[in-house]
N, C-alpha and C positions, 0 to 999 in steps of 0.2 A: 065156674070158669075153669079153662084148663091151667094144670098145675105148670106146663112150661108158659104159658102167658100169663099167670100169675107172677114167676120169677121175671119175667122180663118188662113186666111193668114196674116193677119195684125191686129192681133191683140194674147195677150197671151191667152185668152179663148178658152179653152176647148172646143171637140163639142158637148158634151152635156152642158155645160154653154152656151154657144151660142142659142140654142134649149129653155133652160129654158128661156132667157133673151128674146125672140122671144114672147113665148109662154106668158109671164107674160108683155107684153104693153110695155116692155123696148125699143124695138128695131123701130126705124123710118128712112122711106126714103123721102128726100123733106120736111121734116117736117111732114110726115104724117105716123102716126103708121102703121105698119105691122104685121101679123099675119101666113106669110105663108112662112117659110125656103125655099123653092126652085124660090123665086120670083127671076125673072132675071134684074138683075142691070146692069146701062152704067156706062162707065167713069168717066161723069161728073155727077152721081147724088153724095146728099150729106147723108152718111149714120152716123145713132145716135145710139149708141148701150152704154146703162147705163149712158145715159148723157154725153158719150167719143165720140169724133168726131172719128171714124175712116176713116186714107186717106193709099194710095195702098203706102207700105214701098220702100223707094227709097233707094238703092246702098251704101252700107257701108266703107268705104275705111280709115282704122287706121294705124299710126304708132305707135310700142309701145317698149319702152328700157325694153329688159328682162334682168333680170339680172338672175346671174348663182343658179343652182340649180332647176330651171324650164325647162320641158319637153317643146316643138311645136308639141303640141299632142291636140285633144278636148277630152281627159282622160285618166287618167293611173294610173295603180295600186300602182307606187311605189314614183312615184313624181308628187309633183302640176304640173299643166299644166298653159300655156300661158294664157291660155282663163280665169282660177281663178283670173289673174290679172285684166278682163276686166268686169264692172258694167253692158252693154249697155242690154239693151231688145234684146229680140232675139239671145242671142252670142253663144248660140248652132250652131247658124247656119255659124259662121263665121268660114273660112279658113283661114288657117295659109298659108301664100305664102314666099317659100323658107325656109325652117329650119333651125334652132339653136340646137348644141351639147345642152345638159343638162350644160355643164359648159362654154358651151359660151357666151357670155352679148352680148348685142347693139342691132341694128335694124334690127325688124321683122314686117312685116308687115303683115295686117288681112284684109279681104276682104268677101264681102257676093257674089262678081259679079264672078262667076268663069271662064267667056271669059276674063275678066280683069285680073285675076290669071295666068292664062297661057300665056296672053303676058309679064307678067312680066318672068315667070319663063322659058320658053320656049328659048332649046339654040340656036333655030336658029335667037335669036332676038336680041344677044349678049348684053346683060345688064350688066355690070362689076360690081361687088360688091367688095368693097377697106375692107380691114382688120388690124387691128394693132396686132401683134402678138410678144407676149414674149417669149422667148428660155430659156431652163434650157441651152447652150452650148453660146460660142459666134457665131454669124453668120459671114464666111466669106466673103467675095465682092465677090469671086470667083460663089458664089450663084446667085448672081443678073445675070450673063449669061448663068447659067446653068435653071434656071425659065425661062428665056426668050425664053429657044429652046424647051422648053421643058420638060417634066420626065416624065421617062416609072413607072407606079406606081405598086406596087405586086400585083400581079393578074389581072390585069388590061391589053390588049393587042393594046393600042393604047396611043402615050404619051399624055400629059395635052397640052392642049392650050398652045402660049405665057403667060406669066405673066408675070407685072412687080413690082419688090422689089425694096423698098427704104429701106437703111440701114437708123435709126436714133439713132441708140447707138447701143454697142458693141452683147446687147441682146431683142433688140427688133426693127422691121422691122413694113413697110405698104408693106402690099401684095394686089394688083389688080390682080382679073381673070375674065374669062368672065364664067366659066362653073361650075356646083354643082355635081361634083362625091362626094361619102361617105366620109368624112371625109379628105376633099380633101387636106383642109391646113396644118391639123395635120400630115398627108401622106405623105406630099411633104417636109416638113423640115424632117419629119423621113428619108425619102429617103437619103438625104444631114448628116444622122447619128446625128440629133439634134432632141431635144423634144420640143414641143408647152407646156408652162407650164400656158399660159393667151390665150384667144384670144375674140375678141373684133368685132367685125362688127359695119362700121361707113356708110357705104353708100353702095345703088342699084340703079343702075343707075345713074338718077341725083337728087336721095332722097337722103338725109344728116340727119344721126340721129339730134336732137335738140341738140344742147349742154348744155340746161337749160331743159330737160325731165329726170328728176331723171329716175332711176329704178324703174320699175315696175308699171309706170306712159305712160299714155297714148296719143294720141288727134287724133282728125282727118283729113287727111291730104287735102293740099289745092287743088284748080281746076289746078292749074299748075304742081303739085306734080301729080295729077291722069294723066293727059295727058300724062305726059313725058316720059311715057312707050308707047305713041302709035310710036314713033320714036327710033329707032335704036341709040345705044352710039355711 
């Protein structure tokens, strides 16, 4: 690869900062200055650009609790975006995998890898994401059989996956599904003549939000967290 496309993938500089940093003795490979932008670099050399070691940037993988009010957008004209919440170098370039309503909290996950994105998201991988969901109406039990076969949704000409609801109080449920239609859980109690008045995302797959990751607070997830989407729920 060339040594200025090498500093410009991996690092935040400009390519004309790159050029000047070249051009002015900054920049060394092996320890040895350089002077000519298109030199061809390996792997293993070790590249010095303003005194900064740059090395090739390795695969991003965040959990992050949004809380309501934020788009899963990388910008938007009318509401902050996910990404506002996140500090790290680079976060332009991160994806949002699987979205959040603007009013829904919990866990979203950010990724730079996007073959990693698609196994998460992708329904024929069946990733179950669990939700807690409050009702302006009471929820009847009669609900939890009717999710599980199914609901034809408007406009929609194929019904929802199984799901399954656990009632835990008179107005508020854990709903499991395996699939992400539009506004799928909002839809599905509308169906049933009830409104979604909270909803919450606690888990994908077999990622569990933190229960100690305030809002709006971030980390990065572990090597057993990134795996666990290479297997099927």
């Amino acid at each position: 690869m060339r040594l200025d496309k090498f500093i410009g993938n991996n690092s935040e500089l400009s390519r004309t900062q790159i050029h000047i940093a070249i051009k002015q003795g900054l920049v060394s490979v092996n320890g040895d200055i350089v002077s000519k932008t298109n030199l061809h670099i390996r792997d293993e050399d070790k590249i010095i650009c303003n005194q900064q070691l740059i090395e090739t940037r390795q695969p991003r993988y965040l959990m992050l609790h949004k809380p309501a009010g934020y788009v899963s957008a990388n910008s938007d004209s009318e509401y902050p975006t996910a990404l506002d919440l996140i500090t790290l170098p680079f976060k332009k370039d991160l994806q949002i995998v699987g979205r959040l309503d603007v009013d829904t909290t919990g866990l979203l996950l950010l990724t730079d890898d996007g073959q990693w994105n698609h196994k998460v998201t992708s329904p024929k991988n069946n990733h179950t994401k669990s939700y807690l969901v409050t009702t302006a109406g009471p929820i009847p039990e009669s609900a939890k059989q009717i999710f599980a076969e199914g609901i034809l949704l408007k406009g929609e000409t194929k019904a929802t996956f199984p799901a399954e609801l656990t009632i835990l109080e008179s107005h508020k449920a854990r709903l499991c599904i395996c699939e992400g239609k539009y506004h799928q859980v909002k839809r599905m109690f509308a169906a049933l003549g009830n409104r979604v008045i909270e909803l919450h995302r606690e888990r994908i797959g077999a990622v569990h939000l933190d229960a100690d990751l305030l809002p709006g607070k971030s980390r990065a997830l572990t090597a057993g967290e990134i795996a666990s989407f290479e297997t099927y729920d």
